[in-house]
N, C-alpha and C positions, 0 to 999 in steps of 0.2 A: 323231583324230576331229574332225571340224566340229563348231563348236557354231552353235547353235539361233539363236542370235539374229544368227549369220554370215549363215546362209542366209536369215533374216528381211531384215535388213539390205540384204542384195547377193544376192538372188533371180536378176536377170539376169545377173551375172556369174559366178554359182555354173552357173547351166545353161550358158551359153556355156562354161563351161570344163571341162565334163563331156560337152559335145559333144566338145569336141575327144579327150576321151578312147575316142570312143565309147562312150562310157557308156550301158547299154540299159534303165538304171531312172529316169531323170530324174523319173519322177511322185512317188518317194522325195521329194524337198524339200517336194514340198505335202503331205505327210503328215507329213511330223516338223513343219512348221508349225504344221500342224490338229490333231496331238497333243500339241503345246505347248499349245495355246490351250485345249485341255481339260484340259491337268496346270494350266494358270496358275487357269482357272474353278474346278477342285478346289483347290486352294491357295487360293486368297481365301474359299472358303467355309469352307474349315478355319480359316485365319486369324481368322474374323470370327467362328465358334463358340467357337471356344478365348478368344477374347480378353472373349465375353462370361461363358462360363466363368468365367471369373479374377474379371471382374466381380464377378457373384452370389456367389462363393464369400467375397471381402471383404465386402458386404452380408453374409452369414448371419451373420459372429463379431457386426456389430454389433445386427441385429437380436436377435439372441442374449441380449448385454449389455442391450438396453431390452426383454428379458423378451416381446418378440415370438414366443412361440414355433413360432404358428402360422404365422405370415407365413415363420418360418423355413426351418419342414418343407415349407411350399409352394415356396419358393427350391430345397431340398435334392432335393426332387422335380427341378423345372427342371434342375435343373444331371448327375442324373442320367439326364433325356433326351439330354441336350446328350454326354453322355459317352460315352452309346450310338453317337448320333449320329457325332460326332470318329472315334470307334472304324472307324464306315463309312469316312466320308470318308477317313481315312490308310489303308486298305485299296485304294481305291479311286485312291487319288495313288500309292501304290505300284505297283500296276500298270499306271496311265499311265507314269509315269519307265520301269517296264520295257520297253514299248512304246517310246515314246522311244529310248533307249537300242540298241536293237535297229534300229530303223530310220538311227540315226546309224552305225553299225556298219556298214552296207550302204554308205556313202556312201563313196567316194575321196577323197582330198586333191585339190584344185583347182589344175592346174597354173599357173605364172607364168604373166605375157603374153610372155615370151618361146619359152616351148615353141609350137609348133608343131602344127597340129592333124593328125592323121594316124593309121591303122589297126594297124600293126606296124613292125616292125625297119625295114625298106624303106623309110618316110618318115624314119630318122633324118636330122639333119643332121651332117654330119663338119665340124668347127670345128679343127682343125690335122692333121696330119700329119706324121711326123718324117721321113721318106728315102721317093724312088719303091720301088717296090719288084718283084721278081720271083722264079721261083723259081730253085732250084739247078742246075737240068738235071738231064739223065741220069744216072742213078747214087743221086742221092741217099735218102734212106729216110727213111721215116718214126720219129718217136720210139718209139714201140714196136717198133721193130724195131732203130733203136740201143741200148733198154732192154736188150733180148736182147743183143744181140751184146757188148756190155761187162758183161753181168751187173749193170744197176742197177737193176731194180724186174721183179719174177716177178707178173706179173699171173694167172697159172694157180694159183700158189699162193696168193693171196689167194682167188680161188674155192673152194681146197679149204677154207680155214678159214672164210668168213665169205659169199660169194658172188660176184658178180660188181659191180664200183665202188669196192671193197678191195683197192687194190695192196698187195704186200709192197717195200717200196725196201731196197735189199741194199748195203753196199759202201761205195764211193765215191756211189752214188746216196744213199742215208741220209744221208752228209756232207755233199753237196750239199745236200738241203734242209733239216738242221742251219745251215749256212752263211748259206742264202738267208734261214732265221728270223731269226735273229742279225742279220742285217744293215739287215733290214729294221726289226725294233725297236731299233737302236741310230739311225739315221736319224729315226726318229722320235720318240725322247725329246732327240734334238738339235736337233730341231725345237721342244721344248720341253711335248710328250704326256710325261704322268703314264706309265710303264706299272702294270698293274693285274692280276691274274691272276684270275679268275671261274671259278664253277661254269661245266662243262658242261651242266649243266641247270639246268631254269628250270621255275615253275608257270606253272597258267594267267595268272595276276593281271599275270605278266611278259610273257606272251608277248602278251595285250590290251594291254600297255600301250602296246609298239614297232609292233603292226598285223600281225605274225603270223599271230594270231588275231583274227578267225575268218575271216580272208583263206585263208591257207597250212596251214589244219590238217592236210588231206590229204599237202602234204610234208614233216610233219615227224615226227620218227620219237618213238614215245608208251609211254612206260613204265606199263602200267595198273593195276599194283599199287600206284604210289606215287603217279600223278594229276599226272605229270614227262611235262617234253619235252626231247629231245636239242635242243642248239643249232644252228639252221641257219647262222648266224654271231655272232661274239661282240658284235656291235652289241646283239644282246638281254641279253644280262646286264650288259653297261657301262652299256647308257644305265638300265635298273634301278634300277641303283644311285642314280639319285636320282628316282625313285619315290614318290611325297606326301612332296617335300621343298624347302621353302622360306627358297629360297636369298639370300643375300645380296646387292646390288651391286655391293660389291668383291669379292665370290667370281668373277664370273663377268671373263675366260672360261674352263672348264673345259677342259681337254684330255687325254683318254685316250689309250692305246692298247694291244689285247691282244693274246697269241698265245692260239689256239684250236686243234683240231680241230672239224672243221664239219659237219653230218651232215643228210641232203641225202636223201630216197626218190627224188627223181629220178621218180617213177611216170611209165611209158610211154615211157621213155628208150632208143631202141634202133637198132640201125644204123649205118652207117660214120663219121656224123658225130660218134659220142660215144665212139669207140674209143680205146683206150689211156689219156691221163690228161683226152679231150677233156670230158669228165664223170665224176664218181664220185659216192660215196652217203657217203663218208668223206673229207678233205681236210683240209689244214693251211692257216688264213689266218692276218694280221694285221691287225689292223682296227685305226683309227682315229675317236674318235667327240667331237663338242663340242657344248657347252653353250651358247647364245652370246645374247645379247642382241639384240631382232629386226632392229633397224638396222640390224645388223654384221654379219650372218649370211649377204648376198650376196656381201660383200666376201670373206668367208672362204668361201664356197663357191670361190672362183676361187683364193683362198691354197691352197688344198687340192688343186682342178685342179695350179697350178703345183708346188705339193710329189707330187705323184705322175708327174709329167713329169722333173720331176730325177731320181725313181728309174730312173726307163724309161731313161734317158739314159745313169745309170749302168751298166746291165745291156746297152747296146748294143744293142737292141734295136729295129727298125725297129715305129714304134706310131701311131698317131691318136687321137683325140679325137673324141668323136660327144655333141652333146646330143639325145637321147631325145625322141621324139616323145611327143606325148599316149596315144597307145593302144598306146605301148611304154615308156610313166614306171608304175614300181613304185604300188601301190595307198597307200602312205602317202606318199610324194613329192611334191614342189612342181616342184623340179625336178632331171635324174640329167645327169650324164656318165660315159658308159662309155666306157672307154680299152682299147681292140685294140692285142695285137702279131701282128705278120705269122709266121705257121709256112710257112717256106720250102717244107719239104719236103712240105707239106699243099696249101702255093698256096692259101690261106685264111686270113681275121683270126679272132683267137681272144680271145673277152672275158678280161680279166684283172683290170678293177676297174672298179665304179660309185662313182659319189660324190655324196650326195643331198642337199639341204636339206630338210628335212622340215617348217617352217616351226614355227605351233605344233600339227601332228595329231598327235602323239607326244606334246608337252606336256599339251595336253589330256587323255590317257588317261592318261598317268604322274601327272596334278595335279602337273607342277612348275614351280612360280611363283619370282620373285625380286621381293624390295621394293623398289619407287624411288618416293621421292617420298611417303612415306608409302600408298604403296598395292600391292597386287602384281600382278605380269601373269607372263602365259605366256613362256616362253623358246622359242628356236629353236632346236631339237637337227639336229646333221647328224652323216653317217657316212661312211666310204670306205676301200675294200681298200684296206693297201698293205704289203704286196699279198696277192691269193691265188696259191697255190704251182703250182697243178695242170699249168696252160695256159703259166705260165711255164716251168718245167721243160719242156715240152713245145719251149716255140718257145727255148730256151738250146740242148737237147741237136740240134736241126733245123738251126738258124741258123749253129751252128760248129762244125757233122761237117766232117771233113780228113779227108784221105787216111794219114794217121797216126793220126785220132785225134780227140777233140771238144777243143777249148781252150776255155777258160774265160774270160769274159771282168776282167779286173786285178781290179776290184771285189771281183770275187766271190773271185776264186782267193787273194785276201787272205784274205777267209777260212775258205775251206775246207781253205787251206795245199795245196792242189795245182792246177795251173794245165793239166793236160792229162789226159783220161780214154781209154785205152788198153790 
């Protein structure tokens, strides 16, 4: 969440950078403005009743004591006008702050000035690329059809239990992304990430904190007897975790990382492009999430690019890099890179992980501060898959279908302990 005296501050920069998002409520800033400036007018009126309050109230004991009785009861009158009064006014500051509130809520994160202004996916820019790439030729098949043919994930049978975006993985397919978890979070506490294990579910208080809500309500899946939400990624319960918490300066930098399942409605998902594991409503990520002091927090935006490039490297896997245009950067974002691997067999890049700075609009709704200097300020929380399982498995089992068989590539087959699926 922006705050109020941002958009006071840096008015023209906050709309420039909401253009670029296409952002289509720009009028939003001059109202949380103009609703500021009427919570500020109710707070100073409250301030200055209350305070005269206090006043007369110390007056009464001593007119009291010089037997002033009258003058007293005249005071004690005063003051409970004034009480009345107060009573209005913090009525009425409460539902400005509500208002407020509400319309901050509306507002996006304002990208860097490095993002780029632009409508959708199509203005991204691609900032590396690991191998040219092409597909297999003739013959080749798609993942779901290698899934079938070696018996590694019964997509029919997940419809029969739960619907369709619920694979069942069988086999060596199960070991496979047993393996791919494992390796992926051994990678990443070698990197020097905490790992952590969290609720799959979250209240609302969590899911406003990370920008879920009231963004993403619609896709995430709502338990309504308990007033819970399934996690659409474990970025919502790690970064939580420090939630109205005020943190230290040799605390930070913080460094996570979880295994989750990740659950996703997907609403209006449908068609060739999401076939097989190309989307689901169920999935296995590993996330990575930091805490970081604002400085430092571009520096380690790109530490984090380069640590999710070494994994791609590992897994052999032909990949890019794309920084996100403004009107394809996530709603709490500063700024993303999402990293595509090539599905040969698809002849199409397939998203695998973003990785975002979120600046302080996360902080802001979490409240989590750190002290320097004797005072406290907002920290910069970021996050990023590393990785999600779905799209991978997809372009592993694509990439190194053989005529015998799919191979594995070393990394992995370390360990899943088998190096060829046949």
């Amino acid at each position: 969440m922006l705050q109020v005296n941002f958009l006071r501050d840096n008015k023209e920069r906050v709309l420039e950078g909401l253009k670029k998002r296409q952002f289509r409520n720009p009028e939003l800033v001059d109202e949380a403005i103009a609703t500021d400036d009427e919570r500020r007018k109710i707070q100073f009126e409250l301030d200055s009743q209350l305070a005269e309050s206090n006043k007369i109230s110390k007056e009464i004991g001593l007119l009291m004591k010089e037997g002033k009785k009258e003058e007293a009861e005249s005071a004690k009158s005063k003051t409970a006008q004034l009480k009345e009064s107060t009573s209005e006014l913090k009525s009425q500051l409460d539902v400005k702050e509500k208002e407020l509130i509400n319309i901050l809520y509306q507002l996006p994160n304002i990208p860097h000035e490095k993002v780029k202004s632009g409508a959708s996916a199509d203005d991204n820019e691609i900032i590396y690329q690991s191998h040219d790439v092409e597909g297999l030729g003739e013959g080749a098949i798609p993942h779901w059809e290698l899934a079938k043919k070696y018996n590694l994930i019964d997509f029919e049978l997940g419809v029969k239990i739960a619907g369709a975006g619920f694979p069942v993985y069988l086999g060596k397919g199960a070991r496979l992304q047993r393996a791919l978890v494992q390796y992926f979070l051994d990678k990443n506490v070698e990197k020097g990430y905490m790992e952590v294990n969290p609720p799959h579910v979250v209240n609302e208080a969590s899911g406003y904190g990370t920008g879920q809500l009231p963004d993403k309500e619609g896709q995430m899946y709502y338990i309504n007897e308990d007033n819970l939400y399934l996690i659409p990624t474990a970025e919502v319960p790690v970064t939580n975790l420090y939630r109205d918490v005020l943190l230290e300066e040799k605390d930070l930098p913080i460094m996570n990382t979880a295994f989750s399942q990740c659950y996703r409605r997907e609403a209006g998902s449908y068609g060739a492009h999401v076939r097989g594991l190309n989307r689901l409503h169920q999935f296995e990520k590993v996330e990575i999430v930091r805490i970081e002091k604002p400085e430092n927090s571009y520096a380690v935006l790109e530490e984090m690019v380069e640590h999710i490039k070494e994994i791609l490297s590992d897994l052999e896997l032909p990949y890019r890099v794309l920084r996100l245009c403004g009107g394809d950067t996530g709603f709490a974002s500063a700024m993303t890179y999402d990293f595509e691997v090539w599905s040969a067999a698809q002849e199409k890049w397939l998203e695998v992980s973003s990785v975002s700075n979120f600046e302080t609009f996360q902080a802001n709704r979490l409240k989590c501060r750190y002290k320097t200097d004797g005072k406290s300020r907002l920290v910069h929380t970021l996050n990023g898959s590393a990785m999600a399982l779905p799209r991978i498995m997809a372009a592993l089992l694509e990439n190194n279908q053989t005529e015998d068989g799919i191979k594995l590539p070393k990394k992995i087959a370390e360990y899943a302990r088998f190096d060829m699926i046949n």
